[in-house]
matplotlib code that plots the C-alpha trace (Angstrom):
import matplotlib.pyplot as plt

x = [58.2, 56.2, 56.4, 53.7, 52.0, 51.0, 47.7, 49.0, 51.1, 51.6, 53.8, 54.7, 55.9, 58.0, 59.1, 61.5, 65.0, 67.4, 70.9, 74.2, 75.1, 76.8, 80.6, 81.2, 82.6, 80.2, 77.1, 77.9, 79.2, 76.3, 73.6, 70.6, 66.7, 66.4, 63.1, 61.9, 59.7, 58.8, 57.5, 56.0, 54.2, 53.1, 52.7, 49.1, 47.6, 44.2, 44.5, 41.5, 39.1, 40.4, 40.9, 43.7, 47.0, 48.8, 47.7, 49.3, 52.1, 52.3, 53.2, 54.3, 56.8, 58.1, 58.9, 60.2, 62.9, 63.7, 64.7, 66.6, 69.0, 68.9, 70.5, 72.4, 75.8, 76.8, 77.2, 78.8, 76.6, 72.7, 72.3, 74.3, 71.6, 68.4, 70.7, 70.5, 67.1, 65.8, 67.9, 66.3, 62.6, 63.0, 64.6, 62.2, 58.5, 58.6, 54.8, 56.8, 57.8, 59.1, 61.0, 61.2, 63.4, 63.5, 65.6, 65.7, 68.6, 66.5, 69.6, 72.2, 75.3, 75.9, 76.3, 73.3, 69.6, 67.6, 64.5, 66.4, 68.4, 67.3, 68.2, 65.9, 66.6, 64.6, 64.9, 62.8, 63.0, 64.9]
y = [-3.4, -0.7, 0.8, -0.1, 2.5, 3.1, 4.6, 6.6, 9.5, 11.9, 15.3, 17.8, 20.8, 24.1, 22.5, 25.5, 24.4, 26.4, 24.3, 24.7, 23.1, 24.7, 24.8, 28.0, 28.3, 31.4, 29.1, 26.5, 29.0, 30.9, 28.7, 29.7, 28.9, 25.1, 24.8, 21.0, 19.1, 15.5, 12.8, 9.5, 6.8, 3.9, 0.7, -0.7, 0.6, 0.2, 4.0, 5.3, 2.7, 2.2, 6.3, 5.0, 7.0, 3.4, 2.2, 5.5, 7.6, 10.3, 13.8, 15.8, 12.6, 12.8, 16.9, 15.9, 13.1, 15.8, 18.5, 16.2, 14.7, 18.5, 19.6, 16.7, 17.4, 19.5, 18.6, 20.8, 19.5, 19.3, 16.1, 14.3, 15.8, 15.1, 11.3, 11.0, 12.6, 9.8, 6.8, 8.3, 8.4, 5.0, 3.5, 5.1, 4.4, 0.6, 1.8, 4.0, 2.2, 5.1, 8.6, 12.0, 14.9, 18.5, 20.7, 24.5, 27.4, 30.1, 32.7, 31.0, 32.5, 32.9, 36.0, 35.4, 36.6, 33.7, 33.0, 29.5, 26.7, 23.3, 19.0, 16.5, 13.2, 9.7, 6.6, 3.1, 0.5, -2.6]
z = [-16.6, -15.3, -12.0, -9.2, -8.3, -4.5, -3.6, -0.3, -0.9, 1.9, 1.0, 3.7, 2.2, 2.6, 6.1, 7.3, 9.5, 10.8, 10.4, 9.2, 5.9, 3.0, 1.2, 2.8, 6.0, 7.2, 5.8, 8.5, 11.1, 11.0, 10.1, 7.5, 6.7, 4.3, 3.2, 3.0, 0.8, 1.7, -0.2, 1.0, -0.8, 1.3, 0.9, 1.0, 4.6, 5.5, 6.7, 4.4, 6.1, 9.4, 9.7, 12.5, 12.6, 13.3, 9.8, 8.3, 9.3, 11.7, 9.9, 12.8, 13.5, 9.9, 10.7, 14.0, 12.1, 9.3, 12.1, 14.0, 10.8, 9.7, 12.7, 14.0, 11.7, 9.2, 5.4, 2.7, 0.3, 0.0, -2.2, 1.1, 3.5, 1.2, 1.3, 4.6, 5.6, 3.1, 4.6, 8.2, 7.0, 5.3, 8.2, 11.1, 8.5, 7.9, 6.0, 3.5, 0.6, -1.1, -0.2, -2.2, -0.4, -2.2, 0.1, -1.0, 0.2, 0.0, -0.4, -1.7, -1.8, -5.7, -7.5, -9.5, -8.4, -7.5, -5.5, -4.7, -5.2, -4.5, -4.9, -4.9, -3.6, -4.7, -2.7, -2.8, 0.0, -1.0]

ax = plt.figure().add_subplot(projection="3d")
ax.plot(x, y, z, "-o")
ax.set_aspect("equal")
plt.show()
């Protein structure tokens, strides 16, 4: 059976946050730059006729959420973050029927030269 498709998708992206994640100690004593890509598709909202924020969802609130699970504990791993950064937008946008959450180190520490590294995260309300 085929997906449904929703006709509302909202993306925010390259949403920079300072926090302290990593499997290094010195990545989560010191603290680096995670760039943020959000994804949203809504269920069906009146939003395009109405042209009423409360019939859509708010995108400096979504930042606001991101910043605060971002910064609120410290993970080793990214795919746990982008996990719980999705279980937060899910749980705080009853319109959202569907989350995507790319989160980017921009220098990891590897000894390889790359631009960065990055997960992405895919959740769907029950």
């Amino acid at each position: 059976m085929a997906e449904k498709q929703h006709p509302l998708r909202i993306t925010i992206k390259g949403l920079e946050v300072f926090a302290h994640h990593g499997l290094l100690p010195q990545e989560r004593e010191l603290g680096q730059s995670f760039l943020f890509d959000i994804g949203l598709s809504l269920k069906q909202t009146a939003a395009p006729e109405t042209d009423d924020i409360n019939d859509s969802v708010d995108y400096a609130a979504v930042c606001d959420l991101v910043e605060e699970v971002a910064t609120a504990a410290s993970y080793n791993l990214l795919e746990k973050l982008a996990a719980i950064t999705a279980a937060a937008l899910l749980d705080r946008f009853p319109a959202v029927h569907r989350v995507k959450v790319r989160i980017a180190k921009k220098s990891p520490p590897i000894p390889h030269p790359v631009d960065q590294v990055a997960v992405m995260f895919k959740q769907t309300r029950a």
